[in-house]
PDB file of N, CA, C and O in Angstrom:
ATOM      1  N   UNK A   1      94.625  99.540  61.946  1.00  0.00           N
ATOM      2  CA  UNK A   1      94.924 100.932  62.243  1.00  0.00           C
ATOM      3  C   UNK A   1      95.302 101.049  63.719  1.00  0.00           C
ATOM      4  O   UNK A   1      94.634 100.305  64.436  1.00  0.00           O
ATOM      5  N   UNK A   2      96.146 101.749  64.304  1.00  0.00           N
ATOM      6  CA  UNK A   2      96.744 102.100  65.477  1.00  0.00           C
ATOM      7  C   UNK A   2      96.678 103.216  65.497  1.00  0.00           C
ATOM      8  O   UNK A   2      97.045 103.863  64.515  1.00  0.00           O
ATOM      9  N   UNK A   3      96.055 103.988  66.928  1.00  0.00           N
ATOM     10  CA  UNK A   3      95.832 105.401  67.252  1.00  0.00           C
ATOM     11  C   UNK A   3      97.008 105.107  68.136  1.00  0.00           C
ATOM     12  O   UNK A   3      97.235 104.114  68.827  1.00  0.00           O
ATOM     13  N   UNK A   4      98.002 106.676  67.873  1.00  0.00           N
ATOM     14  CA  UNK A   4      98.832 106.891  68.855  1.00  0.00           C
ATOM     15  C   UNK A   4      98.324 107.976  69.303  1.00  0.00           C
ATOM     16  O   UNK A   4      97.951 108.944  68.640  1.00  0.00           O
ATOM     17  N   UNK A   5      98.288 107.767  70.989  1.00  0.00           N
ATOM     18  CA  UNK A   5      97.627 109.062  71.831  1.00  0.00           C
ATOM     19  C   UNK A   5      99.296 109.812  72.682  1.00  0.00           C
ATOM     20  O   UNK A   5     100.495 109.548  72.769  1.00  0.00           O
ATOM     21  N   UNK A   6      98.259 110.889  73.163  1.00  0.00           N
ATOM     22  CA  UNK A   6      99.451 112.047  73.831  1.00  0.00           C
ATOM     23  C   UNK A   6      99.782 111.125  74.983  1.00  0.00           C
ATOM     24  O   UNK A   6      98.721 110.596  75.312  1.00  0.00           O
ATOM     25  N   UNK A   7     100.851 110.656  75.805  1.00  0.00           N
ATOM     26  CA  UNK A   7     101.102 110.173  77.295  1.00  0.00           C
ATOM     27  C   UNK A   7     100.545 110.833  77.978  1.00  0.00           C
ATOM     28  O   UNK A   7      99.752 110.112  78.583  1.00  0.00           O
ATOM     29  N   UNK A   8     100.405 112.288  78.435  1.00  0.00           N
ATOM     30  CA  UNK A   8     100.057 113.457  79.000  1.00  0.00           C
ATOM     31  C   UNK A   8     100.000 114.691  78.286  1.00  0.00           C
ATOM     32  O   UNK A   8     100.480 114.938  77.180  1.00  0.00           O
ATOM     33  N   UNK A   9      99.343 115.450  79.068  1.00  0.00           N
ATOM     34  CA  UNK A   9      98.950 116.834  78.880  1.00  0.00           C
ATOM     35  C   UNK A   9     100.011 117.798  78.389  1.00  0.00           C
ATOM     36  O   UNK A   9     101.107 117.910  78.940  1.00  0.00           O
ATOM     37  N   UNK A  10      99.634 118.484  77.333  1.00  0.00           N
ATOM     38  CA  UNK A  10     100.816 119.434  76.857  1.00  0.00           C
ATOM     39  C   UNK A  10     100.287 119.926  75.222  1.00  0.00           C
ATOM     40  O   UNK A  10      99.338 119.575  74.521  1.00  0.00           O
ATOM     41  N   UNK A  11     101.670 121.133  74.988  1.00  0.00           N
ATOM     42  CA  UNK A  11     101.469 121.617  73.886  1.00  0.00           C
ATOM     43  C   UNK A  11     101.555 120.511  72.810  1.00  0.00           C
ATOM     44  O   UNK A  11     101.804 119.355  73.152  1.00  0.00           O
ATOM     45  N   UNK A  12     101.310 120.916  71.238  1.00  0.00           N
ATOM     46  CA  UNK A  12     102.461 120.059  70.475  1.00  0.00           C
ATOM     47  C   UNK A  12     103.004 120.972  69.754  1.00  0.00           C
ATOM     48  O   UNK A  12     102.592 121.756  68.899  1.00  0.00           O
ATOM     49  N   UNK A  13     104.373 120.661  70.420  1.00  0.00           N
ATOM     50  CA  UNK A  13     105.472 121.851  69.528  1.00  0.00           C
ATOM     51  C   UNK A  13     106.121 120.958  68.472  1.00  0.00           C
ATOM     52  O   UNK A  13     106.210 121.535  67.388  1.00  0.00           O
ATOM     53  N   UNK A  14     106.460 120.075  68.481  1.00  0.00           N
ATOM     54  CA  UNK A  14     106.910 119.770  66.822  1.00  0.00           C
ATOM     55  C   UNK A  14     105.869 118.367  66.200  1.00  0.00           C
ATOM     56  O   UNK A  14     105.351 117.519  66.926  1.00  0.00           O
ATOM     57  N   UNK A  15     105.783 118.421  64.975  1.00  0.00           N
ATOM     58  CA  UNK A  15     104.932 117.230  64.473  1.00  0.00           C
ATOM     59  C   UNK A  15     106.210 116.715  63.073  1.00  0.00           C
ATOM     60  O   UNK A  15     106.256 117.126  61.914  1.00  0.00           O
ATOM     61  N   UNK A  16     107.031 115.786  63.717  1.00  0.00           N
ATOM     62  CA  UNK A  16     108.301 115.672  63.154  1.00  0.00           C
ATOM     63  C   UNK A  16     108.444 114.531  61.757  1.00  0.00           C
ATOM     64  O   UNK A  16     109.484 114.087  61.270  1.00  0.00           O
ATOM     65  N   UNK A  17     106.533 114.168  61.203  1.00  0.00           N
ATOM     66  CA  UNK A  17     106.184 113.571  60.553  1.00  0.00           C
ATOM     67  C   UNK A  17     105.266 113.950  59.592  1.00  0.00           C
ATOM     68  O   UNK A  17     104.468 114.831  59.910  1.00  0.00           O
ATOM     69  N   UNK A  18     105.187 113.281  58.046  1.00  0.00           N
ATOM     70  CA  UNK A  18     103.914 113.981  57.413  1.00  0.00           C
ATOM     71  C   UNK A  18     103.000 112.865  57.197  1.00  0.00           C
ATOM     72  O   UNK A  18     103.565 111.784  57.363  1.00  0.00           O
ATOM     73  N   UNK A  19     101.976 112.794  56.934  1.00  0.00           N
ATOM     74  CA  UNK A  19     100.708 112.086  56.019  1.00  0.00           C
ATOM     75  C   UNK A  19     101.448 111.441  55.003  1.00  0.00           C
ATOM     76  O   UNK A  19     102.387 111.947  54.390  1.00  0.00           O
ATOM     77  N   UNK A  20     100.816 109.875  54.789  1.00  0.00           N
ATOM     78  CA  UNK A  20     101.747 108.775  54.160  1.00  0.00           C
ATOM     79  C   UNK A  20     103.198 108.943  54.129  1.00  0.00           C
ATOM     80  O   UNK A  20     103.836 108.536  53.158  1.00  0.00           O
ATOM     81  N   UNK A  21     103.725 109.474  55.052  1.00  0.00           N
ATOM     82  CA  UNK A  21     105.061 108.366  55.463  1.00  0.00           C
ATOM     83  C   UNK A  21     105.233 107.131  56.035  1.00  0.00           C
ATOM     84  O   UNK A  21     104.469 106.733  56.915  1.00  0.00           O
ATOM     85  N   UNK A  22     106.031 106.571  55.684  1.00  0.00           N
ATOM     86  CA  UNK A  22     106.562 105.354  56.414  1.00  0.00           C
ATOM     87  C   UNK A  22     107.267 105.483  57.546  1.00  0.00           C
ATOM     88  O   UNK A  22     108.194 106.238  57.253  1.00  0.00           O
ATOM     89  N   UNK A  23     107.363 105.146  58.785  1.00  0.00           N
ATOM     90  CA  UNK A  23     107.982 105.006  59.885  1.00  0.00           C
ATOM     91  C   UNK A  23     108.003 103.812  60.662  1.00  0.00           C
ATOM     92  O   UNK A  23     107.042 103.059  60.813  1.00  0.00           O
ATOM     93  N   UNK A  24     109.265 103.657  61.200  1.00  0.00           N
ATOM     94  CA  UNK A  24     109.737 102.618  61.917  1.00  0.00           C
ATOM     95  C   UNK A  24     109.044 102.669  63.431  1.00  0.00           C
ATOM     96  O   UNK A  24     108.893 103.739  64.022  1.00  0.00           O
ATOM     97  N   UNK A  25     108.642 101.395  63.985  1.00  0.00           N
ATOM     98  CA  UNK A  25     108.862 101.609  65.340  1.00  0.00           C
ATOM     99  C   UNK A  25     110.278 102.037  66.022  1.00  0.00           C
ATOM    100  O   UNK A  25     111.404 101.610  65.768  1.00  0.00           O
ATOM    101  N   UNK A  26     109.834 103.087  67.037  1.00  0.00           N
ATOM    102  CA  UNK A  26     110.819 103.616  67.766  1.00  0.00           C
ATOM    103  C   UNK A  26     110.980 105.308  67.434  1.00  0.00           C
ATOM    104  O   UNK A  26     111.218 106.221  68.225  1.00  0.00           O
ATOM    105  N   UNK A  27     110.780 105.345  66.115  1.00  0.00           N
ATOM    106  CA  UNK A  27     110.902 107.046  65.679  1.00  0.00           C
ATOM    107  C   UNK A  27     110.079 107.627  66.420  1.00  0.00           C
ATOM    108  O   UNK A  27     109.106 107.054  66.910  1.00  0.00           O
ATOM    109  N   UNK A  28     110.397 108.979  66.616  1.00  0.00           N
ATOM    110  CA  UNK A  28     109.835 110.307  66.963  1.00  0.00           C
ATOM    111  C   UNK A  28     108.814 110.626  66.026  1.00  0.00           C
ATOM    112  O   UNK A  28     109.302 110.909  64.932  1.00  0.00           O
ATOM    113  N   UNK A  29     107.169 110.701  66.072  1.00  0.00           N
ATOM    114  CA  UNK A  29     106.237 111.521  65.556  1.00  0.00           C
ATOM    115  C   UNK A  29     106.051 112.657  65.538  1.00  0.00           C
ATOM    116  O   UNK A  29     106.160 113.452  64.605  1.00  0.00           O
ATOM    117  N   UNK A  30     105.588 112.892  67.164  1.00  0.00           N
ATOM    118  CA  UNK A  30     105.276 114.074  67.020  1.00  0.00           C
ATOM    119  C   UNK A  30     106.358 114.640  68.932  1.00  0.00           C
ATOM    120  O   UNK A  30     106.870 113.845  69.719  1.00  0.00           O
ATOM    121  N   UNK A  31     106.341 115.503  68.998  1.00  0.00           N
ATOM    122  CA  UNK A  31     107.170 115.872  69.969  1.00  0.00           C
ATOM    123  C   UNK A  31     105.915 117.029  71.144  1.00  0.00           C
ATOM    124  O   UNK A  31     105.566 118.175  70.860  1.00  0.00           O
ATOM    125  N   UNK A  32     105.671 116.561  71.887  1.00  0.00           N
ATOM    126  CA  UNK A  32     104.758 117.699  72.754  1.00  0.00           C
ATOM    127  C   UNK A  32     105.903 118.541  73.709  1.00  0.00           C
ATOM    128  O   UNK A  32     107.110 118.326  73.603  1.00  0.00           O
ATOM    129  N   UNK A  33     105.233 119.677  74.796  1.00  0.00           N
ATOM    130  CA  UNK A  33     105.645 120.344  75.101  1.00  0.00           C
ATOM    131  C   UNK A  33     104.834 120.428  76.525  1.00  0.00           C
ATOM    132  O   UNK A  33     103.619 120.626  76.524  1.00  0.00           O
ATOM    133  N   UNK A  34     105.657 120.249  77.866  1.00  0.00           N
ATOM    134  CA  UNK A  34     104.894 120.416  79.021  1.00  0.00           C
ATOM    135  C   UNK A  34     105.488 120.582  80.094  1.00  0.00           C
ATOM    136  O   UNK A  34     105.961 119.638  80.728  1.00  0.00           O
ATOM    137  N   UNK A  35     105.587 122.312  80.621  1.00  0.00           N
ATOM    138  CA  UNK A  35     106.366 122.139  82.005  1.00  0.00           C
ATOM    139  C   UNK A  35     108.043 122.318  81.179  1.00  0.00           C
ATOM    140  O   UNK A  35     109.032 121.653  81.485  1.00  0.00           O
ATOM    141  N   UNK A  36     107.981 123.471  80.018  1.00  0.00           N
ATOM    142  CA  UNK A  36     109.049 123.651  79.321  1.00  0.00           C
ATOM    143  C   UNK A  36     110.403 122.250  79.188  1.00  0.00           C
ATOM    144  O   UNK A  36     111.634 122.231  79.206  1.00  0.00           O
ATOM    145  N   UNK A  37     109.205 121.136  79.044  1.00  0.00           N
ATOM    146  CA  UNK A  37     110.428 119.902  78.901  1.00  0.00           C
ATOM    147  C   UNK A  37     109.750 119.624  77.536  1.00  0.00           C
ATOM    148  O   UNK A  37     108.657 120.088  77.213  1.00  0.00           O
ATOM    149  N   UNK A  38     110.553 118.778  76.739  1.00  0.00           N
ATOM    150  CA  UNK A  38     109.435 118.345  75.282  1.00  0.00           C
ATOM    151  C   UNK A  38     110.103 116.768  75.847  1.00  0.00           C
ATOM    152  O   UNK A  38     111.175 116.505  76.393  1.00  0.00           O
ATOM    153  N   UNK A  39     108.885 115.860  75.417  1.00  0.00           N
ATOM    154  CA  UNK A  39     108.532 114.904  75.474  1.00  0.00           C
ATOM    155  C   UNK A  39     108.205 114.235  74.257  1.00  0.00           C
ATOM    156  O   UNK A  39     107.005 114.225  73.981  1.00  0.00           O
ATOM    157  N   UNK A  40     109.444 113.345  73.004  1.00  0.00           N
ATOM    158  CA  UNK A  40     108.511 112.415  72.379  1.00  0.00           C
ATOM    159  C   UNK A  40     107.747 111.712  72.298  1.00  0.00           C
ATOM    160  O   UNK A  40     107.733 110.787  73.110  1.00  0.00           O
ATOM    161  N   UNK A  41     106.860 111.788  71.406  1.00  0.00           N
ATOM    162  CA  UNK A  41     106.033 110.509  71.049  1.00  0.00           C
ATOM    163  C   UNK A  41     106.247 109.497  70.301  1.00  0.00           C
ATOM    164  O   UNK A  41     106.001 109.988  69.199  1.00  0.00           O
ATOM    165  N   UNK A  42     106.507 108.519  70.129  1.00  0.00           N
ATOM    166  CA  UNK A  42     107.295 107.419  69.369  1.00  0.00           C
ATOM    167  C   UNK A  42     106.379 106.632  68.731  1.00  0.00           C
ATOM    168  O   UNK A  42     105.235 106.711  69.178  1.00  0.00           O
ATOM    169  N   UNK A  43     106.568 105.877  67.787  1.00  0.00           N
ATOM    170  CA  UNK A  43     105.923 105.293  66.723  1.00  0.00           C
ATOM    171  C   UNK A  43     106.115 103.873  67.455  1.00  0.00           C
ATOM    172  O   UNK A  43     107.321 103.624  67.471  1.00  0.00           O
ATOM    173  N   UNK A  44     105.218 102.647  68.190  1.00  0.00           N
ATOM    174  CA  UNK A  44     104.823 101.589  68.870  1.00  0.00           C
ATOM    175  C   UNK A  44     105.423 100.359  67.777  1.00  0.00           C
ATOM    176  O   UNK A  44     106.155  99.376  67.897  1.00  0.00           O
ATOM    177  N   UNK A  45     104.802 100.900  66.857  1.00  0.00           N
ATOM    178  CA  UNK A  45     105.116  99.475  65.816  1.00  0.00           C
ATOM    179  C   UNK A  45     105.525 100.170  64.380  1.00  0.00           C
ATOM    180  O   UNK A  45     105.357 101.383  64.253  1.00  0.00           O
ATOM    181  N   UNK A  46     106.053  99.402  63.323  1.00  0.00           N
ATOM    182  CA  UNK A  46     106.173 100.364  61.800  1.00  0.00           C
ATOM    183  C   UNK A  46     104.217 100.287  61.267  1.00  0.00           C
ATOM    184  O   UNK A  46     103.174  99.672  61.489  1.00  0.00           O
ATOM    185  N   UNK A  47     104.808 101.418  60.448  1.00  0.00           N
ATOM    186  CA  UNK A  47     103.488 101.710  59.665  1.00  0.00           C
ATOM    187  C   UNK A  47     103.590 102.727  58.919  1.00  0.00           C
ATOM    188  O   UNK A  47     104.689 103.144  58.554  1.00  0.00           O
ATOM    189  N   UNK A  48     102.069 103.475  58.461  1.00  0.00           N
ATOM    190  CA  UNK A  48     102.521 104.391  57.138  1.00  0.00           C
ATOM    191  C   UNK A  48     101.592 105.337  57.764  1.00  0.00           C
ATOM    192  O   UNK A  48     100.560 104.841  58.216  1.00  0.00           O
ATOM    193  N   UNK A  49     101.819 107.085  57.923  1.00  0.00           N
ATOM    194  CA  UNK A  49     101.046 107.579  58.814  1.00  0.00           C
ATOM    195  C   UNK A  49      99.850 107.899  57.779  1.00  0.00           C
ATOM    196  O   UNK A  49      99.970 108.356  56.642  1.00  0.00           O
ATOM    197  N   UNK A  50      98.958 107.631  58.293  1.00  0.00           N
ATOM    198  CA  UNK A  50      97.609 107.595  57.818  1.00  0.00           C
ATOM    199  C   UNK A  50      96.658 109.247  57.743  1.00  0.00           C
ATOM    200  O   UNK A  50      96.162 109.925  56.843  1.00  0.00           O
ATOM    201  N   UNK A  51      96.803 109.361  59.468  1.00  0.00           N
ATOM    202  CA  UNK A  51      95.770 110.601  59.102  1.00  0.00           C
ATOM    203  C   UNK A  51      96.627 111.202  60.557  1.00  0.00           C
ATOM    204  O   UNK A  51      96.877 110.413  61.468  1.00  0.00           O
ATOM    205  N   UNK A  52      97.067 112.810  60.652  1.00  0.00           N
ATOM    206  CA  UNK A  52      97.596 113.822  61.833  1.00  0.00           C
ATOM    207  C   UNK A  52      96.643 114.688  62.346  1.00  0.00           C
ATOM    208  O   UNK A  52      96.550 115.899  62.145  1.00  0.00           O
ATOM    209  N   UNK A  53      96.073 114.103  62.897  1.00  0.00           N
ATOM    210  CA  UNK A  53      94.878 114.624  63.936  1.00  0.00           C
ATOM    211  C   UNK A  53      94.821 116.081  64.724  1.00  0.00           C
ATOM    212  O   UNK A  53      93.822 116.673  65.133  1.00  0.00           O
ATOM    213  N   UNK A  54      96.298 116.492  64.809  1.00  0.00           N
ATOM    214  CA  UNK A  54      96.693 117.356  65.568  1.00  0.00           C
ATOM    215  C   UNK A  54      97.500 118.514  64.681  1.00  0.00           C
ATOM    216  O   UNK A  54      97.908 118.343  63.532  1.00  0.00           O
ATOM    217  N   UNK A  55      97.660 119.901  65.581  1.00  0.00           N
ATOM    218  CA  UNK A  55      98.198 120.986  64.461  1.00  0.00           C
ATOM    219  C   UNK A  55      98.816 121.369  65.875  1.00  0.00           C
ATOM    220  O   UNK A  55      98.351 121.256  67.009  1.00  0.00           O
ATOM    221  N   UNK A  56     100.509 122.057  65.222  1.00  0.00           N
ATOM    222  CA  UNK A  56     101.194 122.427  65.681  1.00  0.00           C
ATOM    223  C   UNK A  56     100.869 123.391  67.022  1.00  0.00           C
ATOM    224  O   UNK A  56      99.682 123.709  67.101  1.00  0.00           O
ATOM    225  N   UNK A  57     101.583 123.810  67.893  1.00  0.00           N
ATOM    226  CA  UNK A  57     100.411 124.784  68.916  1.00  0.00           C
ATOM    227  C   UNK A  57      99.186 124.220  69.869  1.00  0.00           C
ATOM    228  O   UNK A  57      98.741 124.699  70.913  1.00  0.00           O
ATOM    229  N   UNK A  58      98.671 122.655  68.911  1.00  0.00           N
ATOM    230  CA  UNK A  58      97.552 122.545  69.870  1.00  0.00           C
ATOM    231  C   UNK A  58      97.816 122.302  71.274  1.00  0.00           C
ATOM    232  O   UNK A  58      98.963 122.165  71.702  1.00  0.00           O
ATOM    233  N   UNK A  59      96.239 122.218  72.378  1.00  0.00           N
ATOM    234  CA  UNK A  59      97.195 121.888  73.645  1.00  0.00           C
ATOM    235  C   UNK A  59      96.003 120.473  73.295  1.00  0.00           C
ATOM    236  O   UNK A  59      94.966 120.374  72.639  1.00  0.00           O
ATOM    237  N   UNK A  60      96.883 119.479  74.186  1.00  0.00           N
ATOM    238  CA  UNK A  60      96.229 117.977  73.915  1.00  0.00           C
ATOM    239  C   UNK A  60      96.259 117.119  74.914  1.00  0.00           C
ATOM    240  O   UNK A  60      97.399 116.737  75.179  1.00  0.00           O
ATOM    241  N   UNK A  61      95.305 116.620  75.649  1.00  0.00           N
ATOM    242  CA  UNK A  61      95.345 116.069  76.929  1.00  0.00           C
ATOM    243  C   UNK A  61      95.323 114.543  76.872  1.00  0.00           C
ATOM    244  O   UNK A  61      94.794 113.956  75.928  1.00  0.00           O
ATOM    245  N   UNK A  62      96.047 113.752  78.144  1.00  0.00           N
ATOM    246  CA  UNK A  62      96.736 113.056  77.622  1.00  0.00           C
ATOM    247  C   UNK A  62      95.221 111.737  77.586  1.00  0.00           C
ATOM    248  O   UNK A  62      94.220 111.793  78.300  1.00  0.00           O
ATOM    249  N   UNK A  63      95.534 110.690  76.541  1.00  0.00           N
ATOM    250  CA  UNK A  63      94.347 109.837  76.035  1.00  0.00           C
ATOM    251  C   UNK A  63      94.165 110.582  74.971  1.00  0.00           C
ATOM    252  O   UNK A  63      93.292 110.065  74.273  1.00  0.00           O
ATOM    253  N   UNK A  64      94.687 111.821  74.389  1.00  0.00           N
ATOM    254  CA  UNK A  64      94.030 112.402  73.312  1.00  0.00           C
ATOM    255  C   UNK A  64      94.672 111.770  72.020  1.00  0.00           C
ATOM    256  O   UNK A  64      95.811 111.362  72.249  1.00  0.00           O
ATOM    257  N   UNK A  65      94.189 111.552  70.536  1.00  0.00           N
ATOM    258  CA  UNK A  65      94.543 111.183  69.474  1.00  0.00           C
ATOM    259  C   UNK A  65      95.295 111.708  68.618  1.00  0.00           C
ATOM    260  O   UNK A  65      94.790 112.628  67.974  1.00  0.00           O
ATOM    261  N   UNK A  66      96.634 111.355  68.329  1.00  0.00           N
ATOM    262  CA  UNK A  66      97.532 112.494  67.822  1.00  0.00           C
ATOM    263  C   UNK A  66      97.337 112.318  66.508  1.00  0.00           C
ATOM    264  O   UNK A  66      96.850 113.068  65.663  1.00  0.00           O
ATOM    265  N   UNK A  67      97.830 111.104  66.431  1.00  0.00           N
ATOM    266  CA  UNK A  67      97.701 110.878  64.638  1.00  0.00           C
ATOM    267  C   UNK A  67      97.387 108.975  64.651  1.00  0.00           C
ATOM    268  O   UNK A  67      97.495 108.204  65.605  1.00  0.00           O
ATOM    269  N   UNK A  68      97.018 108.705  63.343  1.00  0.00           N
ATOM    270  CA  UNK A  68      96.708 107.318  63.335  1.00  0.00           C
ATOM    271  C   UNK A  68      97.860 106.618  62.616  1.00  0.00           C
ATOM    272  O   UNK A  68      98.532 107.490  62.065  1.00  0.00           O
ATOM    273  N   UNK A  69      98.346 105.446  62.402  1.00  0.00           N
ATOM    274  CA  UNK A  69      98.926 104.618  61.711  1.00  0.00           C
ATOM    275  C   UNK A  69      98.247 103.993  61.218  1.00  0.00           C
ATOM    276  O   UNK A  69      97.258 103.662  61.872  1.00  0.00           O
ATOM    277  N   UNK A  70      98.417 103.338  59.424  1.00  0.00           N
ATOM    278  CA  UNK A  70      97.459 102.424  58.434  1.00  0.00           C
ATOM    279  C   UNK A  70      98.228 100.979  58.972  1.00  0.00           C
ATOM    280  O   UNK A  70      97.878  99.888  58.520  1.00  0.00           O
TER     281      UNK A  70
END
């Protein structure tokens, strides 16, 4: 299992993935929001998303757990 965390501090305005999908390394997960810039979050390695830790709106500081990969 692989936790992907936030880089930094910010909203999350888009979550551009669902629960058991498949994704490639390199894709866009989830997209935060900080300092009106959005910032992807990218998928490190492939995998199948496991569990989305996070809800649209939240604010999430960075080390925080967005979602896991199986």
């Amino acid at each position: 299992m692989n936790e992907v965390k936030a880089s930094m501090a910010g909203s999350v305005w888009k979550i551009v993935v669902k629960e058991g999908e498949e994704v490639k390394e390199g894709q866009d997960l989830v997209i935060l929001e900080s300092m009106k810039m959005e910032i992807p979050i990218a998928a490190e390695q492939d995998g199948k998303i496991d569990t989305i830790k996070v809800a649209e709106n939240d604010f999430v500081n960075e080390g925080d757990v967005l979602l896991i990969l199986g």
